[in-house]
TORPA-4810 file (N, C-alpha, C, O; in nm, 3 decimals):
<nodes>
NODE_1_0.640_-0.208_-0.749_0.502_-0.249_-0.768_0.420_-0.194_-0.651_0.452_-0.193_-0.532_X
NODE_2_0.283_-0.140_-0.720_0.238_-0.093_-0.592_0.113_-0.212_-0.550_0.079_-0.311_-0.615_X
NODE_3_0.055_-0.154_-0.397_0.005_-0.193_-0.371_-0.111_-0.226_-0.410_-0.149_-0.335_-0.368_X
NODE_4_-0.202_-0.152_-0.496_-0.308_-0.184_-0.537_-0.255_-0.267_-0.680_-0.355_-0.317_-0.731_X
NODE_5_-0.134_-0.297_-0.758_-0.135_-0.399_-0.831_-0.082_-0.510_-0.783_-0.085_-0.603_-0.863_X
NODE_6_-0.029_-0.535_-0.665_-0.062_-0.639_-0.606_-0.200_-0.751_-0.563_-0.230_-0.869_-0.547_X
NODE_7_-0.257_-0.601_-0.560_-0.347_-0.658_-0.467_-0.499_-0.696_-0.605_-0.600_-0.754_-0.565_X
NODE_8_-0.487_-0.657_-0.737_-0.557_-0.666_-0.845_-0.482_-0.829_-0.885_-0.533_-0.939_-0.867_X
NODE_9_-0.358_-0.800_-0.937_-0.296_-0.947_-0.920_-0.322_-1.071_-0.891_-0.332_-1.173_-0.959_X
NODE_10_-0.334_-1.038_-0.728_-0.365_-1.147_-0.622_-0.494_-1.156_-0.667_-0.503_-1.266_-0.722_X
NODE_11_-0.580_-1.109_-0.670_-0.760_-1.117_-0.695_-0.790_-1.183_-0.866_-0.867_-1.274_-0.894_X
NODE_12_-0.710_-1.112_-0.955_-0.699_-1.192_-1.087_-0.651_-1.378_-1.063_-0.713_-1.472_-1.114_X
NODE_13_-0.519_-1.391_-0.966_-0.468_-1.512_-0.977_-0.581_-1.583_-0.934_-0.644_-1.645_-1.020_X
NODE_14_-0.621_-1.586_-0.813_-0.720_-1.609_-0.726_-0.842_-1.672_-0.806_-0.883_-1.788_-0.804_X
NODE_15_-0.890_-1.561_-0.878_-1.050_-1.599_-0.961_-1.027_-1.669_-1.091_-1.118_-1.720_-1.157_X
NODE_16_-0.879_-1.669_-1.129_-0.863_-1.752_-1.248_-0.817_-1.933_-1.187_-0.843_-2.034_-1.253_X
NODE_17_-0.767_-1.932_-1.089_-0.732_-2.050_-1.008_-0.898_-2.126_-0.995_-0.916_-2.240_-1.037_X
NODE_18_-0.988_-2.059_-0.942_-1.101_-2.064_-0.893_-1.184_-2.133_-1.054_-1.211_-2.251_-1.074_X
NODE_19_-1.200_-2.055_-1.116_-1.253_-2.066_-1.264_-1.198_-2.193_-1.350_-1.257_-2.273_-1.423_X
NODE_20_-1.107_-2.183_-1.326_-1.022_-2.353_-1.360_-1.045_-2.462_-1.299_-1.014_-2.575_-1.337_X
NODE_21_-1.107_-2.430_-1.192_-1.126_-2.563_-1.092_-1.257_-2.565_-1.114_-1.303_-2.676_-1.090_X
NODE_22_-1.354_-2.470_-1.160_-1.492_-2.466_-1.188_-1.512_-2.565_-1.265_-1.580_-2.668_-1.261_X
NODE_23_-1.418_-2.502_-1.355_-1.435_-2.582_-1.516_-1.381_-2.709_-1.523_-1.438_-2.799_-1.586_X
NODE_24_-1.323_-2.719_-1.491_-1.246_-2.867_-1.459_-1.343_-2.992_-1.359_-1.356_-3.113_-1.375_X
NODE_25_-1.391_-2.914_-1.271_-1.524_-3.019_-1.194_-1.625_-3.016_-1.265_-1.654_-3.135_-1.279_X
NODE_26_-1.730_-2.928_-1.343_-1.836_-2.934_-1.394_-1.846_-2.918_-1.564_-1.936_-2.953_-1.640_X
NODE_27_-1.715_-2.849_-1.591_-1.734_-2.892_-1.722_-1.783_-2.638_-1.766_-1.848_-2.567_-1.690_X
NODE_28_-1.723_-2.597_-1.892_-1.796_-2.531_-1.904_-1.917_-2.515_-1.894_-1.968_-2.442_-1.809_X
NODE_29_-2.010_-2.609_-2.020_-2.107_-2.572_-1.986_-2.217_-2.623_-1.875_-2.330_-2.575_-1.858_X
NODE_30_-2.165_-2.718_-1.812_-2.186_-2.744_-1.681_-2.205_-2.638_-1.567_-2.287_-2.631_-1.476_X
NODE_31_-2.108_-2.563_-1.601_-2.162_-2.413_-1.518_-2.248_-2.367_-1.590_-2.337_-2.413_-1.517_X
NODE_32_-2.307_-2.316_-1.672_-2.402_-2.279_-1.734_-2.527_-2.345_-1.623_-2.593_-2.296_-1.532_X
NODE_33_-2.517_-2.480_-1.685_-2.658_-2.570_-1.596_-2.679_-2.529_-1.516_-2.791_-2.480_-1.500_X
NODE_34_-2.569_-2.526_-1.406_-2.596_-2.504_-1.234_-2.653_-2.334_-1.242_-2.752_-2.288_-1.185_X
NODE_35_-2.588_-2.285_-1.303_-2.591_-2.098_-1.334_-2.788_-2.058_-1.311_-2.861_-1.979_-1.250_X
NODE_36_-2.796_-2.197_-1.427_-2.958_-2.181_-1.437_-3.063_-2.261_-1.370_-3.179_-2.245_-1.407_X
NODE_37_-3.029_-2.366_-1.253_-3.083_-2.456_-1.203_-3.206_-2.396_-1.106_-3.318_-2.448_-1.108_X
NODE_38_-3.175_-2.288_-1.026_-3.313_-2.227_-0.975_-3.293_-2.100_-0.927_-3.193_-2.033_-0.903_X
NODE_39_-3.418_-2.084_-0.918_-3.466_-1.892_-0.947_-3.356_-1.842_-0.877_-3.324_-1.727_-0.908_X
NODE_40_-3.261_-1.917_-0.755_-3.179_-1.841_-0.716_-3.036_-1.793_-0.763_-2.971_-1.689_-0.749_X
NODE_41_-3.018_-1.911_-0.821_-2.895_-1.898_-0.908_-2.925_-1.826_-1.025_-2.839_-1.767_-1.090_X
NODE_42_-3.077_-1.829_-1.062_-3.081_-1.758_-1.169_-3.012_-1.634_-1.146_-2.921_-1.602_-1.222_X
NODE_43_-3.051_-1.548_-1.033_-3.077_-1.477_-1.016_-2.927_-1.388_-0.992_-2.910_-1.266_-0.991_X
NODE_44_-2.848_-1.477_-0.978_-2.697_-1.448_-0.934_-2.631_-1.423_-1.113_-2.558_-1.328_-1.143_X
NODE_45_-2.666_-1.506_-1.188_-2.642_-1.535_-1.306_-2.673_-1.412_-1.338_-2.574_-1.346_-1.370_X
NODE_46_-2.807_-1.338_-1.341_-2.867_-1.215_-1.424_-2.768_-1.118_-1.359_-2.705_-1.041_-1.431_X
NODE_47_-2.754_-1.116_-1.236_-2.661_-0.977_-1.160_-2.532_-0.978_-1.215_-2.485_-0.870_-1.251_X
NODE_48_-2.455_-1.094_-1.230_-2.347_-1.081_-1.335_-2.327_-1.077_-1.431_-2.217_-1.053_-1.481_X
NODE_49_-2.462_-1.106_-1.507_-2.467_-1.042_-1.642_-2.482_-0.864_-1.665_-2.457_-0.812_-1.775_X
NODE_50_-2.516_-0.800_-1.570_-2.582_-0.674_-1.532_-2.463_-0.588_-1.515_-2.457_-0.475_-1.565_X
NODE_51_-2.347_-0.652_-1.430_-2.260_-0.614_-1.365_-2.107_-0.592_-1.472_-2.034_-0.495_-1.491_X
NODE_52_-2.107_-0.727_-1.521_-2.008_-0.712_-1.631_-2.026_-0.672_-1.766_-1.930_-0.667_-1.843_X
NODE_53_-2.201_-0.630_-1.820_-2.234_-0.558_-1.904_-2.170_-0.359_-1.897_-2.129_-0.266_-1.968_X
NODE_54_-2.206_-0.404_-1.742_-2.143_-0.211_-1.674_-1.992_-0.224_-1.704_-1.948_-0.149_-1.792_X
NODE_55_-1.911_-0.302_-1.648_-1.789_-0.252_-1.639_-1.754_-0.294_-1.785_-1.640_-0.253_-1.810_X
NODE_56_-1.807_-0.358_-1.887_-1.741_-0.344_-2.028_-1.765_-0.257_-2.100_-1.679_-0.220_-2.180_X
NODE_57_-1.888_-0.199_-2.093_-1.903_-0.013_-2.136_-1.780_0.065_-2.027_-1.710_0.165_-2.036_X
NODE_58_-1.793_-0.004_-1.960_-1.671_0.116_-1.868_-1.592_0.121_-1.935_-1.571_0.224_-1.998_X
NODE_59_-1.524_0.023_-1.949_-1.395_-0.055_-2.031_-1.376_0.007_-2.194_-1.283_0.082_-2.222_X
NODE_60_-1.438_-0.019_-2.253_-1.462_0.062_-2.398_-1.461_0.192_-2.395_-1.378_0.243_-2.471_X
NODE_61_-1.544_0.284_-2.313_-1.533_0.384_-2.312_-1.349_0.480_-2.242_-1.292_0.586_-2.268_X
NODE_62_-1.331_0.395_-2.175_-1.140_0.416_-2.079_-1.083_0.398_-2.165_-0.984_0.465_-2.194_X
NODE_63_-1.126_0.305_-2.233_-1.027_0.299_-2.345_-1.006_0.329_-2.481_-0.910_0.282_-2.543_X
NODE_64_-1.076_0.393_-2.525_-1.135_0.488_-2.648_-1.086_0.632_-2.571_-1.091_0.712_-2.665_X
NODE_65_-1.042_0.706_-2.457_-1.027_0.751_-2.399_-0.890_0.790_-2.395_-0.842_0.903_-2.389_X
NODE_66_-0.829_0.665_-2.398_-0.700_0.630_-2.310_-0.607_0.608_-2.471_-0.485_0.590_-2.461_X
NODE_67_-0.682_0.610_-2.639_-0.674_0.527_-2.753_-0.612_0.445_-2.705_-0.491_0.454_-2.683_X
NODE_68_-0.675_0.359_-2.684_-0.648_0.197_-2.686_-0.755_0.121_-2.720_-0.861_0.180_-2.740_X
NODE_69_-0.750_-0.052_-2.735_-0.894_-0.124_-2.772_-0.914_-0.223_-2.631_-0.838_-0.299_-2.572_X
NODE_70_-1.069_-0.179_-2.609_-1.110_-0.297_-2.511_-1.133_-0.410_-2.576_-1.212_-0.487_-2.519_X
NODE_71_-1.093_-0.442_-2.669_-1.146_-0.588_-2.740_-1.106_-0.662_-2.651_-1.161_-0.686_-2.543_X
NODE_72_-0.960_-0.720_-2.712_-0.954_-0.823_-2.615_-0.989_-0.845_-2.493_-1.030_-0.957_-2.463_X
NODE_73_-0.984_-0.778_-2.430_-1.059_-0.772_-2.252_-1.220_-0.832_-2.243_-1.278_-0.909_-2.166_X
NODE_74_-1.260_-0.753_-2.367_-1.402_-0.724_-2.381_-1.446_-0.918_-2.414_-1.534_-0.985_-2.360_X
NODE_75_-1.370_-0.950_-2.495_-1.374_-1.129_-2.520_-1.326_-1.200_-2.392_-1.405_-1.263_-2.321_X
NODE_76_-1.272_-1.195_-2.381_-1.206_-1.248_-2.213_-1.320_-1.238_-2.138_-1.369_-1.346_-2.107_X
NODE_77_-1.394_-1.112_-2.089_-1.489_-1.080_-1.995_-1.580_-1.170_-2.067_-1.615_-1.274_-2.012_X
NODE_78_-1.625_-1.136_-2.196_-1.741_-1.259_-2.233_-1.670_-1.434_-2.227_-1.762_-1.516_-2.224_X
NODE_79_-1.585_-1.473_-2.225_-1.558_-1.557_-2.193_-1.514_-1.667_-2.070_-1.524_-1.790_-2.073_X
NODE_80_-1.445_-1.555_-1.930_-1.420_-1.560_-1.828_-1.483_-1.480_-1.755_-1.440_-1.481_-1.640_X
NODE_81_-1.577_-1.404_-1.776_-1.639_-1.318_-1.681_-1.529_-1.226_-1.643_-1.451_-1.170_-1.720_X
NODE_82_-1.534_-1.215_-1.489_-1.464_-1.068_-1.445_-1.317_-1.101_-1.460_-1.246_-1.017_-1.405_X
NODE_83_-1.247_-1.211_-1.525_-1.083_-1.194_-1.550_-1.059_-1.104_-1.658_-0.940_-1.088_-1.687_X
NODE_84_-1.162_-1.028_-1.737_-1.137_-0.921_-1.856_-1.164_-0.798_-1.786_-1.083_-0.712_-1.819_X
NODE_85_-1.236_-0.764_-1.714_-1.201_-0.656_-1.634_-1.054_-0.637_-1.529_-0.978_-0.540_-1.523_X
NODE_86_-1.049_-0.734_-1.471_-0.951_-0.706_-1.418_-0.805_-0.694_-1.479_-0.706_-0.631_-1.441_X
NODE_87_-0.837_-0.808_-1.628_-0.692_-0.788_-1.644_-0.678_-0.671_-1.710_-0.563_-0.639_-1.739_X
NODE_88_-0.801_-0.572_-1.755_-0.771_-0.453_-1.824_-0.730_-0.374_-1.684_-0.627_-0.307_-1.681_X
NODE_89_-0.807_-0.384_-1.581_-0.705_-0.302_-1.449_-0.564_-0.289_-1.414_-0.489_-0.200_-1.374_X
NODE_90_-0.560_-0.404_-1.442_-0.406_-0.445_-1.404_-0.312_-0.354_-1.564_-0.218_-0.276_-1.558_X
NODE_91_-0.385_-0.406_-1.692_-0.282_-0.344_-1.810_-0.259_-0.162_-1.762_-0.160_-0.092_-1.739_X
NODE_92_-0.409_-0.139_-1.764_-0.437_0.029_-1.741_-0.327_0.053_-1.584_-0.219_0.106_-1.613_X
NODE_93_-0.334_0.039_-1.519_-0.237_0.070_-1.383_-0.111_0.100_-1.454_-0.052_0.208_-1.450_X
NODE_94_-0.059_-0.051_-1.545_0.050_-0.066_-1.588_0.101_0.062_-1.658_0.200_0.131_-1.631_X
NODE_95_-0.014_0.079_-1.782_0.027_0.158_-1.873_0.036_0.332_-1.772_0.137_0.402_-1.784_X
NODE_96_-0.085_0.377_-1.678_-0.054_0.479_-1.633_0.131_0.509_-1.511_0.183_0.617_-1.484_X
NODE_97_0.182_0.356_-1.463_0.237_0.389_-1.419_0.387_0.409_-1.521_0.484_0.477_-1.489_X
NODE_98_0.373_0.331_-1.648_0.475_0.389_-1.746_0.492_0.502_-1.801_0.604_0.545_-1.828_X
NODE_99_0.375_0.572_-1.828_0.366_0.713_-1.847_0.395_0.863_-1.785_0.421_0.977_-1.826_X
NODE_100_0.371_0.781_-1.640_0.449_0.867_-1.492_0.582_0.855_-1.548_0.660_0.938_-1.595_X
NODE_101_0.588_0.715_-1.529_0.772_0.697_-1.541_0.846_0.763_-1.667_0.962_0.806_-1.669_X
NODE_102_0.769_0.762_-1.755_0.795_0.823_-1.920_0.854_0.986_-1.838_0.970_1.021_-1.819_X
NODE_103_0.734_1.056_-1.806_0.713_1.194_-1.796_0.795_1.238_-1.718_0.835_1.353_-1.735_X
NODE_104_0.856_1.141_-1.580_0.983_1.207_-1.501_1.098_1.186_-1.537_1.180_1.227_-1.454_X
NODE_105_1.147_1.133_-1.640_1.280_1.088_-1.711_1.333_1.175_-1.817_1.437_1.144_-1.876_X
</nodes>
């Protein structure tokens, strides 16, 4: 295992640990509320909407690329935010480092 899927791993476990404890203190849509409570949070809210709009065109397009489907990721990300990007990082690593391994065998 390399280092950078460690280290995607650790950052996936991390923000899904985090997201569970979100949800578990305030409730889904309880985050929502707070998300929208003032111009500042708004404002955090719109940048991650901005942000994970980018990396799911990323995502679709890598993977239309790569023939594969960003769906599921693509639901995840709308559902968990950035745990659908990452866990497509972590699959994509996976799949390029099987294909190494395919090609030297």
């Amino acid at each position: 295992m390399t280092g950078k899927m460690i280290g995607l791993e650790a950052v996936l476990t991390a923000f899904v640990a985090l997201t569970g404890y979100v949800i578990w203190e305030h409730g889904y849509l309880g985050f929502f509320e707070l998300a929208l409570a003032n111009t500042a949070t708004m404002l955090l809210a719109l940048d991650l909407v901005i942000t994970l709009s980018l990396a799911t065109v990323w995502m679709w397009n890598d993977a239309r690329e790569r023939g594969t489907s960003a769906v599921p990721f693509a639901l995840v990300t709308l559902t968990f935010g950035a745990a659908g990007p990452l866990l497509y990082l972590i699959f994509r690593e996976r799949a390029v480092a099987q294909s190494g391994a395919l090609a030297t065998a």
